[in-house]
C-alpha positions in Angstrom: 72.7 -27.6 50.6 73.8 -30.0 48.0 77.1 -28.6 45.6 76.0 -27.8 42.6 79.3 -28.6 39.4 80.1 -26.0 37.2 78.2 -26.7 34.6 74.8 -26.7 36.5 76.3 -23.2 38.2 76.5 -21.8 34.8 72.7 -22.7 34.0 71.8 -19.7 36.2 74.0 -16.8 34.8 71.7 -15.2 32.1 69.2 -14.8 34.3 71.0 -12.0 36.0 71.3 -9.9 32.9 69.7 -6.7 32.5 68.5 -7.3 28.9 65.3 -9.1 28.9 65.9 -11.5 26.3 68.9 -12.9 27.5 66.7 -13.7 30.7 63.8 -15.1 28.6 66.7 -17.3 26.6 68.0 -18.4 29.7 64.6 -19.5 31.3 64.2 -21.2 28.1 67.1 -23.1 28.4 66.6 -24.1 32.0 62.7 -24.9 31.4 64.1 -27.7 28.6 66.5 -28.8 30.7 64.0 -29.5 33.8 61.4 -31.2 31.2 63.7 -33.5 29.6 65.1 -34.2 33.8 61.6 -35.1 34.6 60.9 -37.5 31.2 64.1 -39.3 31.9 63.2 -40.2 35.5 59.3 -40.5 35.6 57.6 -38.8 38.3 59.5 -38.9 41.8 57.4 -41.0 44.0 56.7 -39.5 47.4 59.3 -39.7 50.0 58.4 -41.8 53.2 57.7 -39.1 56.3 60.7 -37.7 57.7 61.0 -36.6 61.7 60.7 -32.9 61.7 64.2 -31.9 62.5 65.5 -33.7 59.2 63.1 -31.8 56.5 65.6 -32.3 53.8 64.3 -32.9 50.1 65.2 -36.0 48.8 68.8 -35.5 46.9 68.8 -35.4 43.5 69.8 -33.0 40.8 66.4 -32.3 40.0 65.1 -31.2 43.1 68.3 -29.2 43.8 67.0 -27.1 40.3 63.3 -27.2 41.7 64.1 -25.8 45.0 66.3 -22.7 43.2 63.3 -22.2 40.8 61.4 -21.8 44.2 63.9 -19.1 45.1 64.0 -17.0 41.8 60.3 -17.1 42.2 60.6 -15.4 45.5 63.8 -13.5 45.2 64.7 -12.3 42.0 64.5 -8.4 41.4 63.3 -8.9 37.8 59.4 -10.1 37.7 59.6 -11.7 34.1 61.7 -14.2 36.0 59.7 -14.3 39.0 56.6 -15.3 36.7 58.6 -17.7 34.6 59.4 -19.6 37.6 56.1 -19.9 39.1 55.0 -20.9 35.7 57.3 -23.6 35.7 57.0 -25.1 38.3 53.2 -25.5 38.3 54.3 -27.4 35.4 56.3 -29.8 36.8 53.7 -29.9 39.8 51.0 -30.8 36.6 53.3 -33.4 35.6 52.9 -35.2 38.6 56.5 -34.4 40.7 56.0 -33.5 43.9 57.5 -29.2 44.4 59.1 -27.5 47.3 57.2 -25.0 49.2 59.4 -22.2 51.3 59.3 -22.9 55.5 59.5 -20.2 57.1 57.6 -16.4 56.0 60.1 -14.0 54.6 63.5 -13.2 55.0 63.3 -12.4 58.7 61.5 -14.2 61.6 61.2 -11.1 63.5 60.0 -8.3 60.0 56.8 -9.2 58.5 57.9 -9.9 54.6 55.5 -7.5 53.1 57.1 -4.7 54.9 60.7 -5.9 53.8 59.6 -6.6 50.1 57.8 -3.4 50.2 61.1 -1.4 50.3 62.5 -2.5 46.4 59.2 -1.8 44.8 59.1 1.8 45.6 62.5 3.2 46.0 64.4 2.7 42.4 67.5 2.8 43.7 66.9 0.2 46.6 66.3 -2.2 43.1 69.0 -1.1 41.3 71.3 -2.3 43.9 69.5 -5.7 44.1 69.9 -6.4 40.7 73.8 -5.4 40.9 74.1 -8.2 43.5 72.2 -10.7 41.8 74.3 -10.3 39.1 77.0 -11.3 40.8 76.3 -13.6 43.5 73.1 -15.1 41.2 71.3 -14.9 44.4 69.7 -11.8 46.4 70.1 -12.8 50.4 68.0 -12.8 53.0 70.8 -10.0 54.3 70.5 -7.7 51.8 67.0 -7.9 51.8 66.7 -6.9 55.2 69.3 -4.2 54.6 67.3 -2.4 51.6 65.7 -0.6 54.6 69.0 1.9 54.0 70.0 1.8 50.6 72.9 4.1 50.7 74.3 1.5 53.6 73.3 -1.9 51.3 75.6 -0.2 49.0 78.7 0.4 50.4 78.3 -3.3 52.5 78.2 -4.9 49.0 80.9 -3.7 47.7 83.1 -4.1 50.7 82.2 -7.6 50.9 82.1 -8.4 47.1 86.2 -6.9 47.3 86.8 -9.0 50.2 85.6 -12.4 48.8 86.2 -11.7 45.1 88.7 -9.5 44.0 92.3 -9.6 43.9 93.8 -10.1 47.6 95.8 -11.5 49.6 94.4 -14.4 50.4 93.3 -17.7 47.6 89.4 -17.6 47.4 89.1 -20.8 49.0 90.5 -19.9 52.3 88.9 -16.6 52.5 85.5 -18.1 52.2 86.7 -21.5 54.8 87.8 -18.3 57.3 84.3 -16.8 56.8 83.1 -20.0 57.8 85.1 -20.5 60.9 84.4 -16.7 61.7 80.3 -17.6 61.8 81.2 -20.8 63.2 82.1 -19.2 66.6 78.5 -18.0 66.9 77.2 -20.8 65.7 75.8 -18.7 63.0 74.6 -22.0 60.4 72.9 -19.2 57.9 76.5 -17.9 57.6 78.5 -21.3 57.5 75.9 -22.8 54.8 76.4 -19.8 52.7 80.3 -20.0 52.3 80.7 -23.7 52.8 78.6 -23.5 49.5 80.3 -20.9 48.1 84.0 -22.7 49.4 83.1 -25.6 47.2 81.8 -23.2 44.2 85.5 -22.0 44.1 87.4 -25.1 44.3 87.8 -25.6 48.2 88.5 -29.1 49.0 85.8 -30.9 50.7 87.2 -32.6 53.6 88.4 -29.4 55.2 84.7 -29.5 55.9 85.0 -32.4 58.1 86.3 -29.7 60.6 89.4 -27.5 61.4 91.7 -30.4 62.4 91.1 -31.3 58.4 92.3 -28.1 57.0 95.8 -27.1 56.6 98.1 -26.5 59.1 97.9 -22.1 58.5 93.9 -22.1 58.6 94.3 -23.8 61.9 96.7 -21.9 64.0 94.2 -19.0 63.0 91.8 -21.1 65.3 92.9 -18.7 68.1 93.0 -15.4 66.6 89.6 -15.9 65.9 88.7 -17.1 69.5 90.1 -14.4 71.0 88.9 -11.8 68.3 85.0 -13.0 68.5 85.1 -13.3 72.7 87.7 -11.2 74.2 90.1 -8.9 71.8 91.3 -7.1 74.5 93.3 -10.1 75.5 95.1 -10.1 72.1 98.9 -9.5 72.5 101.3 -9.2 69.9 102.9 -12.7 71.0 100.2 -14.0 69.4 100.5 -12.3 65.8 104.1 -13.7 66.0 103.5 -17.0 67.0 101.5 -16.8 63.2 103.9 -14.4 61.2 107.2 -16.8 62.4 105.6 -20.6 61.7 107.8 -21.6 59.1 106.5 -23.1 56.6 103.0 -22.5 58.2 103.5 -18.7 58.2 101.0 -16.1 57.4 102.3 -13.0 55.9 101.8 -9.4 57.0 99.3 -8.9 54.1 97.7 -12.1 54.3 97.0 -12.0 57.9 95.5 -8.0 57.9 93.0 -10.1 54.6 92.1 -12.6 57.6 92.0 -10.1 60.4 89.1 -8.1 58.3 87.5 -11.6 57.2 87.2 -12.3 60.8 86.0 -9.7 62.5 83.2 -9.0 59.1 82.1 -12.3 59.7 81.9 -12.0 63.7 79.9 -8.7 63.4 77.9 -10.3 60.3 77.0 -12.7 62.7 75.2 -10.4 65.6 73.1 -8.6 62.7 71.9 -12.0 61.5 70.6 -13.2 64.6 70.1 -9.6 65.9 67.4 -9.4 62.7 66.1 -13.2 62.7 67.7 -13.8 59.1 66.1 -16.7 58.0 67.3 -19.2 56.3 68.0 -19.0 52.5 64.3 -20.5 50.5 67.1 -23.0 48.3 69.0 -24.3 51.6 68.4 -26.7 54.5 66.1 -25.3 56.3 64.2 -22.6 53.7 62.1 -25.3 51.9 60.5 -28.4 52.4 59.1 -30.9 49.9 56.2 -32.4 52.6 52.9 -31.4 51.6 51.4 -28.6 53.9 49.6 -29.7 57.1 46.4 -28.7 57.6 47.4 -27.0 61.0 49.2 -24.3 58.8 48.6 -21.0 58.0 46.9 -20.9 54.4 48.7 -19.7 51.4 46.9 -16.6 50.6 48.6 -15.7 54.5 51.8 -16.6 53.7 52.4 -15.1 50.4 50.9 -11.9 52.3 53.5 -11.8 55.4 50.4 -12.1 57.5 52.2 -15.1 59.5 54.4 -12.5 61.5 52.7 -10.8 64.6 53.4 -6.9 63.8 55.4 -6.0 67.6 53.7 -2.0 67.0 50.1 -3.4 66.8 50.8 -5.4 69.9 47.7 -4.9 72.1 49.0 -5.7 75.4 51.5 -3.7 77.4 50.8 -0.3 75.4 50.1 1.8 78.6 54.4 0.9 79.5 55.2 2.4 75.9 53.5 4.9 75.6 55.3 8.2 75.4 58.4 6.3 75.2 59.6 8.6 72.2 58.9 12.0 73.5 60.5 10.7 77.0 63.8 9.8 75.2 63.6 13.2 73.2 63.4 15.3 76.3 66.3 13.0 77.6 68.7 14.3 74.6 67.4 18.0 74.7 68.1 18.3 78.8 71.1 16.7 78.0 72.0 18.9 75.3 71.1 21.9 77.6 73.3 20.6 80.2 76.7 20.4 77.7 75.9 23.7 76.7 75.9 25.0 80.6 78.7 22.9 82.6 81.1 20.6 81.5 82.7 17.6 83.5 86.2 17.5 84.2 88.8 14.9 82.9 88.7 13.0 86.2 85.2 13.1 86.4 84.8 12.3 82.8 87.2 9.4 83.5 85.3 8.0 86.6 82.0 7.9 85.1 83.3 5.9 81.6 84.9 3.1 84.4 81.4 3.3 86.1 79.8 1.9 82.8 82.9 0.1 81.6 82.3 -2.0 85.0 78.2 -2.0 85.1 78.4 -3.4 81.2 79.8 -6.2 82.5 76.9 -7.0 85.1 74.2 -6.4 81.9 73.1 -10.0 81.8 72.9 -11.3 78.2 69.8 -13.0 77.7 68.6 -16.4 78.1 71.1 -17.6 79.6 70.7 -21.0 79.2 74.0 -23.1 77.6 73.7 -22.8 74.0 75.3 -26.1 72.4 76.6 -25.9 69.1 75.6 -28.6 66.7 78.3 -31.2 65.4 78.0 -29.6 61.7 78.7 -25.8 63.2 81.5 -26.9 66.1 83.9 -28.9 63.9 85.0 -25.8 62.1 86.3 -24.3 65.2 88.3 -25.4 68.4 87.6 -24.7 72.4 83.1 -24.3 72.2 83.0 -23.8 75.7 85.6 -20.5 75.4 82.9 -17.6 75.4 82.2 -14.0 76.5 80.7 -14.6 79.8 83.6 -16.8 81.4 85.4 -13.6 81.4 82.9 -11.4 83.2 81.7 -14.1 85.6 85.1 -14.5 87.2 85.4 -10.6 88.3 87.8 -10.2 85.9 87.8 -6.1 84.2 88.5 -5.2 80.7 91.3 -2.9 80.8 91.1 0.4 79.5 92.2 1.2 75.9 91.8 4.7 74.8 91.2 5.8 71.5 93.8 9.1 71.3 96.5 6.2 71.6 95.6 4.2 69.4 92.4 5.0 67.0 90.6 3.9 63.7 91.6 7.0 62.1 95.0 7.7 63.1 96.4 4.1 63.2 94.4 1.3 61.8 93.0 2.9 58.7 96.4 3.7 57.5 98.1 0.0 58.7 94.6 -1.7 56.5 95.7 0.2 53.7 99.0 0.0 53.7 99.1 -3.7 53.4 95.6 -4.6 51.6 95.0 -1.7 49.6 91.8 0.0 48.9 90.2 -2.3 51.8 91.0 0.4 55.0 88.9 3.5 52.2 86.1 0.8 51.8 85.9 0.0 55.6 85.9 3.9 56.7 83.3 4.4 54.2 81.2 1.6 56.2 82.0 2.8 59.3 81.3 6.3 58.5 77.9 5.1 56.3 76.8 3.6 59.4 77.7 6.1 62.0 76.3 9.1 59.9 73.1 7.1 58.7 70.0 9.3 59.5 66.7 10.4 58.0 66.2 12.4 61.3 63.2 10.8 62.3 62.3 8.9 65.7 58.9 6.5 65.5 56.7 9.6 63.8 58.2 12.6 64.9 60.2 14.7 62.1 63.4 16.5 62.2 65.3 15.1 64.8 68.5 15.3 65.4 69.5 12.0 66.5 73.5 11.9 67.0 73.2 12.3 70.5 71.6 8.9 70.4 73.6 7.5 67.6 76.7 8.4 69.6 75.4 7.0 72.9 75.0 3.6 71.0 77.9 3.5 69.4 80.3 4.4 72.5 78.3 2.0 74.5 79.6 -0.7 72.9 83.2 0.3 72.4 82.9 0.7 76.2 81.8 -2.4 76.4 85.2 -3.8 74.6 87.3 -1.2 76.9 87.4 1.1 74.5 87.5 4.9 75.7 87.2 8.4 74.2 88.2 10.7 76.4 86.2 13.6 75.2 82.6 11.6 75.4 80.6 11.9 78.2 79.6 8.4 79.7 76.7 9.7 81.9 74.7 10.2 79.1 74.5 6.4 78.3 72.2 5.4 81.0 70.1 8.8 80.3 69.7 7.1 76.9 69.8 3.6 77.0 67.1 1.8 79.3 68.1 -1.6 80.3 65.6 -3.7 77.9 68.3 -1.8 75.3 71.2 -2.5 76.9 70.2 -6.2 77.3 69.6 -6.4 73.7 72.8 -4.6 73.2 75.0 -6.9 74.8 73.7 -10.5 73.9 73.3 -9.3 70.1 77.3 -7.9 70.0 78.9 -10.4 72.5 76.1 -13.5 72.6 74.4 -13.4 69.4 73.2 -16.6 68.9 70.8 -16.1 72.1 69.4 -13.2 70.6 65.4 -14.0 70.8 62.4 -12.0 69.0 60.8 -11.2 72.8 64.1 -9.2 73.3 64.0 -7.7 69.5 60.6 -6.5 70.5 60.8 -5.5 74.2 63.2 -2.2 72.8 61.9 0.7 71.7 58.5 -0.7 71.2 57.2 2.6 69.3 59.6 2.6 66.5 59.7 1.1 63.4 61.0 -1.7 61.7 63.7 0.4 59.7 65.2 2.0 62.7 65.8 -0.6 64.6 67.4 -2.5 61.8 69.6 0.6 61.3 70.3 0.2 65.1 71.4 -3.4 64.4 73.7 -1.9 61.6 75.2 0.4 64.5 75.8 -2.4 66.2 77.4 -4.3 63.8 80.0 -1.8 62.9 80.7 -1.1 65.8 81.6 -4.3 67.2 83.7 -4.8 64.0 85.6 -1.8 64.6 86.2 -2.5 68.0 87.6 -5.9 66.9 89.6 -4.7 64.3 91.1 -2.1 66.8 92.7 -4.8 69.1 93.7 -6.5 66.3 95.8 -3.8 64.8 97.4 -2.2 67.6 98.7 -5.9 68.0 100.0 -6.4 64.4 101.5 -2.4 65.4 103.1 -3.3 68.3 104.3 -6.6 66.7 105.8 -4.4 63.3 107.5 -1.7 65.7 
């Protein structure tokens, strides 16, 4: 994605205003500005055939302008923009210059985009919230998008991550948008790392950091392990190494500053399972979202693509129905014999113990998918050190997690006070999340109504905490496997500790019967989750470090 000065950045601004005219002024503005581009340079003549992995537009201003039309015409929440920009750029296309088209159909490679677009146009609050965020990012992401599903979530995710990039911290805005980087980077997350290396520049950041970690300063590099440890194995955190950063001399990181990277981190890390966990495309203005090469003939038509039709719907799959069928009403009976069997007899603590170390150790055999080497590309690896330092080194050796148990040290108790203590307002805004997440239900599974779904939500949840060592002595670790059939757990563990293998076969082999929304709020379980978890080893360590 080519950097875009000031000056072209603040072309864009009106159009996020909620008065119409300001909007219609700006388009104005911008319409003038693209005419007078085009008279000045004659039509672009067309660009020789590139190989397919390349599929970059030709560089130039113009087509930077062209390709973020394209996106307003796609994204914006205000249609009078929408059909301003499609206006305009059949203009420039009648003018002879060659426009971008979008690759790719929607904001998801595994949602059809009708059903995601769908969400905005009949739920008022769903676009109010959109519109907040363009208005301050100028741009609505594939992300958010996806999250509109749960509104109430979107909400409080926004504004968490609009403190932690943009407000007063901390941390310079620069570095906290070159740790987000390094944080996606790990996962090889590129969706991630091309937003914020975009965003890095926007606020200043000094472009040959982005030559790779061993180009940044000093402090952003002895974070390099921090984050290795934090996105692969947290439980091997110590508070050796939160000294080793807090006592570099003239490299050191302060308490404050380090707790604003510790939250950057782990966000980003568990940011980057729900991208690939949801197939978040790329953005339509970046590498990779549009393409100036005319259409083959090979390709779907346009009437399918502007109608999501390119997506195969997963629920209308004809083949393998007879294995799903009844797979809702089996896992409801599941949760009320378990619920029966709390209410009759209940386990005692050694028992209790036992069967959490039975999971703990059979999580570990739960083979992430596809496990062929996944090889980061030169443009993702340089931001971070050690590629080959990963989550399944650790199991394949024999090696256990060891136990960490949540009435010593807990989210609640501990961390949530620590967060706030030294960043304020950050530890309410991430208990909100956690607790938005957690809580999230419209008690529905597939089409049956008024269900309580805790039990499930729990299961989930304490599934992968277990997963990270993580014990609460009161839970009942039997019920996992009652819940959670091993398609799930599969696609449990390679979305929270592999994400970038995550594949749409997997995505669609769990819970085949449900829809669309619910297994995105699964993903969003997920995500908080794993951040939590992170944040957890992380904190006891700064703890143990401060006392």
């Amino acid at each position: 994605m080519e950097v875009q000065d000031q000056e072209s950045l603040g072309r864009w601004d009106g159009l996020g205003s909620r008065d119409a005219t300001s909007r219609t002024a700006a388009m104005e503005q911008i319409r003038q500005e693209v005419i007078s581009k085009i008279q000045a340079i004659g039509p672009i003549p067309a660009s020789p055939p590139l190989p397919p992995a390349l599929g970059s537009p030709p560089k130039s201003d113009l087509n930077d302008i062209l390709a973020h039309l394209l996106m307003l015409s796609r994204r914006c929440p205000y249609e009078d923009v929408k059909e301003r920009c499609i206006q305009l750029l059949k203009a420039v296309q009648d003018l002879g210059v060659r426009i971008p088209r979008p690759l790719g159909n929607g904001p998801s490679r595994f949602i059809p985009e009708k059903e995601i677009l769908h969400v905005s146009k009949v739920d008022t609050r769903t676009q109010s919230i959109f519109e907040d965020a363009f208005a301050a990012l100028g741009r609505l992401d594939n992300i958010s998008l996806v999250m509109g599903f749960h509104p109430q979530y979107l909400e409080s995710f926004l504004r968490t991550q609009h403190y932690l990039l943009q407000m007063d911290g901390p941390l310079s805005l620069h570095y906290r948008h070159y740790i987000g980087i390094m944080a996606a980077a790990r996962h090889q997350c590129s969706y991630l790392v091309n937003l914020h290396v975009n965003d890095f520049l926007q606020v200043g950041g000094d472009p040959k950091w982005l030559n790779g970690l061993d180009k940044a300063p000093q402090k952003l590099q002895q974070l390099g392990e921090l984050n290795k440890i934090l996105a692969h194995r947290p439980w091997l955190l110590t508070k050796e190494h939160i000294e080793c950063l807090l006592k570099a001399e003239e490299h050191s990181w302060s308490l404050a500053e380090l707790i604003h990277a510790v939250v950057l981190l782990t966000h980003y890390h568990s940011l980057a399972s729900f991208t690939f966990g949801c197939g978040i495309m790329p953005e339509i203005h970046c590498n990779g979202g549009h393409t100036f090469r005319p259409p083959s003939l090979s390709q779907y038509c346009v009437c399918d693509i502007t109608n999501g039709n390119g997506h195969a719907n997963h629920h209308d799959d004809p083949l393998g129905n007879h294995e799903v069928c009844g797979e809702v009403e089996v896992l409801m009976e599941r949760m009320k014999q378990l619920q029966e069997c709390r209410d009759d007899e209940e386990a005692s603590q050694e028992e209790m113990a036992t069967r959490f170390e039975r999971e703990k150790t059979e999580s570990m055999l739960v083979v992430t998918a596809e496990e062929e080497e996944c090889v980061p590309s030169r443009d993702i690896s340089r931001h971070f050190e050690d590629p080959t330092y990963g989550y399944k080194d650790f199991s394949r050796r024999g090696e256990h997690v060891p136990t960490f148990r949540v009435q010593d040290y807990s989210w609640e108790d501990h961390g949530f006070s620590l967060v706030n203590r030294l960043y304020p307002d950050v530890g309410q805004m991430l208990d909100e999340k956690f607790q938005m997440a957690y809580n999230l239900t419209y008690n529905t599974m597939a089409t049956h109504k008024d269900v309580d779904t805790s039990m499930l939500r729990r299961a989930i949840w304490n599934y992968i905490h277990c997963m990270f060592g993580i014990r609460y002595d009161d839970y009942d670790y039997g019920e996992i496997n009652q819940l959670l059939d091993r398609s799930f757990k599969i696609y449990i563990k390679t979305m929270v500790c592999s994400p970038e293998k995550t594949t749409k076969r997997m995505y669609e082999s769990f819970w085949r019967q449900f829809q669309h929304s619910e297994k995105v709020h699964v993903n969003l379980l997920l995500m908080e989750a794993r951040m939590q978890a992170e944040l957890l080893y992380a904190l006891r360590a700064i703890t143990r470090y401060m006392t």
